[in-house]
Every structure is written in C-alpha cells, then in structure tokens.
C-alpha positions as CSV (number, residue, x, y, z in Angstrom):
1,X,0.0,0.0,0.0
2,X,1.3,3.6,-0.9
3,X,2.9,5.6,1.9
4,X,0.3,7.6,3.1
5,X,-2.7,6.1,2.0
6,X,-5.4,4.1,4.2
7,X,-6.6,0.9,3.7
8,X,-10.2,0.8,3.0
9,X,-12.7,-1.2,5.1
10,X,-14.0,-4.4,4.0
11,X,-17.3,-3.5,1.7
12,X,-20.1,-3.1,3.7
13,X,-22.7,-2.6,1.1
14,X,-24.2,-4.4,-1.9
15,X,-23.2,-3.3,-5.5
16,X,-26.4,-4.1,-7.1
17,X,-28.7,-2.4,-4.8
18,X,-31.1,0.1,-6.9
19,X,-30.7,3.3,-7.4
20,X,-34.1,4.0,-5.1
21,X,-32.5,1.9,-2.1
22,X,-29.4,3.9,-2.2
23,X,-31.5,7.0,-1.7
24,X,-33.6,5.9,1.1
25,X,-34.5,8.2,3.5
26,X,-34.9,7.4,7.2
27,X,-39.0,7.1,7.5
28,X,-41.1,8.7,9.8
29,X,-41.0,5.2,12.3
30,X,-37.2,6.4,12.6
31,X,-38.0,9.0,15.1
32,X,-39.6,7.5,17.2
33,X,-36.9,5.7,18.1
34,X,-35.5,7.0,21.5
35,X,-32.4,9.3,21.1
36,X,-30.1,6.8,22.4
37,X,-31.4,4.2,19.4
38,X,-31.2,7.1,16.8
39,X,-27.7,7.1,18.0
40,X,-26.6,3.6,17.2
41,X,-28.4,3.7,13.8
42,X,-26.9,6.3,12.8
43,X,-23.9,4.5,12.6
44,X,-23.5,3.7,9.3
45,X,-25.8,6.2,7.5
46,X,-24.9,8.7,4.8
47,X,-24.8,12.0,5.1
48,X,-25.0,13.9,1.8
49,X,-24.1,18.0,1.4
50,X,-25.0,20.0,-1.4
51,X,-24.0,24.1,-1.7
52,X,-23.3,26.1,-4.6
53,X,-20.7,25.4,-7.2
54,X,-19.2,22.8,-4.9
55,X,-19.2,19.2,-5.5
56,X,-21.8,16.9,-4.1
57,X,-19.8,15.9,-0.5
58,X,-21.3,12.3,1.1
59,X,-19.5,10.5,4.0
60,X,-20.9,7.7,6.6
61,X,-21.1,8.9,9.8
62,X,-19.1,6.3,12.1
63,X,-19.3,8.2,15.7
64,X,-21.9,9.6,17.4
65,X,-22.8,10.9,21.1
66,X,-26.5,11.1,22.3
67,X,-27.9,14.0,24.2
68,X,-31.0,13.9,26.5
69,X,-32.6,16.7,26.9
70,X,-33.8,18.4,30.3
71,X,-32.5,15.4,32.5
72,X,-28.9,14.9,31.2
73,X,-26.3,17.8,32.3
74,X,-24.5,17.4,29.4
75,X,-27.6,18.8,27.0
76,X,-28.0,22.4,26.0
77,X,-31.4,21.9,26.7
78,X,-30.9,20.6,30.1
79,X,-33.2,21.7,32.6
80,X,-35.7,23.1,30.4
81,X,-33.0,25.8,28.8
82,X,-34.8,27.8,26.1
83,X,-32.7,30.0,24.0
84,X,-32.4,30.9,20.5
85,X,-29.0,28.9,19.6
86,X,-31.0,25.6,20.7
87,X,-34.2,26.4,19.1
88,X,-33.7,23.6,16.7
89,X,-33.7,21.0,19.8
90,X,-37.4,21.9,20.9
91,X,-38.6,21.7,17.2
92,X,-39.5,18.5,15.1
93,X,-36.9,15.6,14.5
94,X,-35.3,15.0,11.4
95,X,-33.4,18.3,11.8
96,X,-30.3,20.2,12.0
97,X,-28.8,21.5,15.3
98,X,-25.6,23.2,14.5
99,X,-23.3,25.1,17.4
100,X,-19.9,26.5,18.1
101,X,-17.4,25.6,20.6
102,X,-14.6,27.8,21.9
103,X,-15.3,30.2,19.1
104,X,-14.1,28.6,16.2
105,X,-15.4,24.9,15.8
106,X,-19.3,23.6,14.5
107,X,-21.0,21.2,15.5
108,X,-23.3,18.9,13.8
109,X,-26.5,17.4,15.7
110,X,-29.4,15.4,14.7
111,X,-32.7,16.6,16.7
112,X,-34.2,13.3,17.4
113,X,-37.6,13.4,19.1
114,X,-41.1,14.9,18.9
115,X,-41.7,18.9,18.6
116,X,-40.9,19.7,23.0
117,X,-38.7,17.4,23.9
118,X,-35.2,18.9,23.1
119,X,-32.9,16.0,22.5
120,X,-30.0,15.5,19.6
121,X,-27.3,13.2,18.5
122,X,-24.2,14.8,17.6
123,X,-22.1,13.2,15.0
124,X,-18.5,13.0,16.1
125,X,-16.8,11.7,12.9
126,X,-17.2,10.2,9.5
127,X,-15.3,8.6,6.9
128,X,-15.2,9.1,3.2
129,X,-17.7,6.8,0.8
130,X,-15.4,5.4,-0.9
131,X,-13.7,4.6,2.0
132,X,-16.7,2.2,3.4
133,X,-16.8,0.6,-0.1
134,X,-13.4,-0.8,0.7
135,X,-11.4,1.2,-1.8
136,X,-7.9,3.3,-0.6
137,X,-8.2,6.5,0.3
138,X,-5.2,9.2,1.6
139,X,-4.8,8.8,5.2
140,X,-5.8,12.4,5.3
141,X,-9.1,12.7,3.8
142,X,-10.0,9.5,5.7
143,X,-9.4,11.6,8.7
144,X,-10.5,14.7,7.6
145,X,-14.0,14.5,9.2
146,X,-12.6,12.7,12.2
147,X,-13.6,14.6,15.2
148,X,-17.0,16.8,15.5
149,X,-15.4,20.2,14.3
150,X,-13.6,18.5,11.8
151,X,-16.6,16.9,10.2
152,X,-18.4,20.2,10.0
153,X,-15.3,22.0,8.3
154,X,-15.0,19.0,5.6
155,X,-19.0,19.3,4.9
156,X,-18.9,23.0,5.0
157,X,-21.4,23.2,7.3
158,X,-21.6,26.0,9.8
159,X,-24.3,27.6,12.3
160,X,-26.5,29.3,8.9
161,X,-27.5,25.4,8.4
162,X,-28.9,24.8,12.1
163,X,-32.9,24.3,11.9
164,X,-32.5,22.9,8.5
165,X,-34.6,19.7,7.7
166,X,-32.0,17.1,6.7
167,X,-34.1,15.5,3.6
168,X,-32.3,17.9,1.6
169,X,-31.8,20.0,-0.6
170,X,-28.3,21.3,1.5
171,X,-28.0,18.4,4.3
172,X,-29.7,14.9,3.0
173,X,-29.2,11.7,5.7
174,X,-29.9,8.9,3.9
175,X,-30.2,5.3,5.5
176,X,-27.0,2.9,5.3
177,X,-26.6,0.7,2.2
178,X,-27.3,-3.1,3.2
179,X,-24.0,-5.5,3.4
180,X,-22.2,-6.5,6.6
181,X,-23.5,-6.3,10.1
182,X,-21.6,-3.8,11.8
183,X,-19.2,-4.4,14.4
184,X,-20.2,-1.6,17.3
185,X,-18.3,0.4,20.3
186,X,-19.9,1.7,23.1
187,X,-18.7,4.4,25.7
188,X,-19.2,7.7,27.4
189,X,-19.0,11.0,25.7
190,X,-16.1,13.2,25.5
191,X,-15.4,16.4,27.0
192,X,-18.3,16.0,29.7
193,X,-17.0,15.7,32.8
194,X,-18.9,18.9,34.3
195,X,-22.3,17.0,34.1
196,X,-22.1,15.0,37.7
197,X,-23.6,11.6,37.2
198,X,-24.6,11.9,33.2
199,X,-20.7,12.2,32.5
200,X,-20.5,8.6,32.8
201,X,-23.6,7.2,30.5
202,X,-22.6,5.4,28.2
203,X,-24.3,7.2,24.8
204,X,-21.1,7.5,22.6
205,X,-21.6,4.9,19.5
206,X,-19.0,4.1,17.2
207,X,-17.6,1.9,14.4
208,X,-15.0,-0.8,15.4
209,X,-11.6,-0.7,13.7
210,X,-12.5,2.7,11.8
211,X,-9.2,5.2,11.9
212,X,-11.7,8.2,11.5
213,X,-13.0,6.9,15.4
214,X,-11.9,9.3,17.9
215,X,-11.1,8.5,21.4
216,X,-11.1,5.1,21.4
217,X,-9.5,4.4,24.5
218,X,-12.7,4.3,26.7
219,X,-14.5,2.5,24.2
220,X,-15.7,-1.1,24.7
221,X,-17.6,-3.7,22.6
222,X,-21.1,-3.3,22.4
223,X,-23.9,-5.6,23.2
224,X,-26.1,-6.7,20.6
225,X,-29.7,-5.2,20.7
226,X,-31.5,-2.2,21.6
227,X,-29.8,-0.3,24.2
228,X,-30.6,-0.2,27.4
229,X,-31.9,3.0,28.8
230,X,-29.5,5.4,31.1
231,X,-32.5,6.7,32.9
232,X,-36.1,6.8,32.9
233,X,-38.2,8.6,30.0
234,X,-38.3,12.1,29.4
C-alpha cells in the first residue's frame, strides 16, 4: 500500500442495490426511536451536502454521542434551557442543530424526538464513501472528518444550516446501504466531565476498527440489541 494512503474497510454494502434503495431516506417510524437508538443507527448512515458550485460531499457517519434533553447535564437543553441557539432541539426531528465551541469549531447534531422534547445526537466523525466501499483512500481525507469540528469543516457546514430539515436539498441523511453487520463500540462521551452523574452514561456509539474513530481508548464492545436505557423517560 502507498505511503500515506489508508486501507479501505472491508465493503459493507451491496453493489447491485437500486438506485431507489441507495436514496432511502430514514421514514417517519425512525423517530420515534429513542435518542439513544437514533444514535446507534446512525452509525452507518450517509450523510450527503450540497452548496453552490461545490461538488456533491457524502460520507458515513461512524461516531456519534447522544444528548437527552432536560435530564442529562450534558444537553444544552438541560433543565428546560430555552434560547435561541438551541431552538432547533425543541422543534420537530429530522433536523439540524448546529453550534460553536470555543469560538471557532461547528458542530453537527441530529434533533431526534417529537416537537418539545429537546434532544439530539451529535455526530463525532465520518469517513469518506469510498472509504466504506473498501477502496484506498489518503490517510488524510479518511481523517479529515474525524472529530465533530472537523466533520463540519469537511462538509462546509456552519451555524446558517442549524434548523434545517435534513431531507435535503443542503443536508440529506440517507439510510445505510445493506451489506455486513456492523461491528459496534460503546462508551461515554467526550469532553463532559462537568455533568455530575450523566458524565459517565454510556451514549457514545461508534464503528470498530475505523481510523476516523476518535477516542477510542474508553471505548468497549457493544452488546447486541436495543440499548438499554441510562434513565427513565423524558
């Protein structure tokens, strides 16, 4: 293999499927999903940008970290908050929640539940297309989305986009591609430490043996099935 490219994953998706199936949208049953379920099936979905005399961007998303609303610390939206910025977390699901950290870095969520209960999944990292086919990519596109700010700067996506619907036309999430079960990684989210008890839930999702993953050290196998709850409904 070249000096400085990455090996690409073992294909995880079917060649032949149609042209339809490849632009399947998540239906409406998607949402009402809990967040922490939206999290882990969002592992493995597409996520498709479109802006002005640029080309067409898509990468699989292959980290994400769930946020629960008014009972988890860690939310924006904990406690009831209610500001502009987080607007987008009270609407409808299916959405865009986009924010800044430390002045300089985006960050890309997807709202999750029904219109009032202000919860999100924000997706840590992705990997190129191509990448997930199984072809070699350079090492640093692979990793060029590989971290939450990161992923926002490769997709050009900044706060203008938050509150937009993700069926398109300038953010599309589009179901993943059938193929290989995924092999899954489970742990608590980064960078959360200030949030007492809900700094140890365990609602960071991500793909095994992906380069793109971020913090893999605290990072253990997951379970197969629906995850188990952190803490009792909304």
């Amino acid at each position: 293999m070249p000096e400085g490219r990455a090996r690409g994953a073992a294909p995880r998706e079917n060649a032949d499927v149609s042209r339809s199936l490849r632009a399947a949208r998540p239906p409406r049953a998607y949402w009402d999903l809990s967040t922490e379920e939206v999290a882990r099936a969002l592992i493995g979905c597409r996520l498709v940008r479109r802006a002005p005399d640029v080309a067409i961007r898509t990468v699989v998303i292959v980290e994400t970290e769930a946020y629960l609303g008014v009972g988890d610390r860690a939310a924006h939206t904990w406690n009831g908050r209610r500001t502009p910025r987080v607007a987008p977390m009270w609407g409808p699901p299916g959405h865009a929640y986009v924010y800044r950290v430390y002045g300089m870095h985006d960050c890309l969520n997807v709202v999750t539940r029904e219109e009032g209960v202000p919860e999100a999944v924000l997706l840590r990292a992705a990997v190129p297309e191509e990448w997930w086919s199984g072809a070699d990519v350079p090492r640093s596109r692979l990793l060029a989305a590989s971290g939450p700010g990161r992923l926002c700067r490769a997709l050009s996506v900044g706060r203008g986009l938050s509150g937009s619907p993700l069926a398109g036309p300038e953010l599309e999430l589009l179901l993943p591609l059938p193929g290989r079960p995924l092999r899954l990684l489970r742990g608590p989210r980064v960078g959360v430490g200030y949030a007492g008890e809900a700094s140890s839930w365990p609602l960071r999702w991500a793909l095994a043996d992906c380069p793109a993953v971020t913090r893999r050290a605290s990072l253990r196998a997951a379970g197969r099935g629906a995850p188990r709850r952190t803490r009792g409904p909304s």
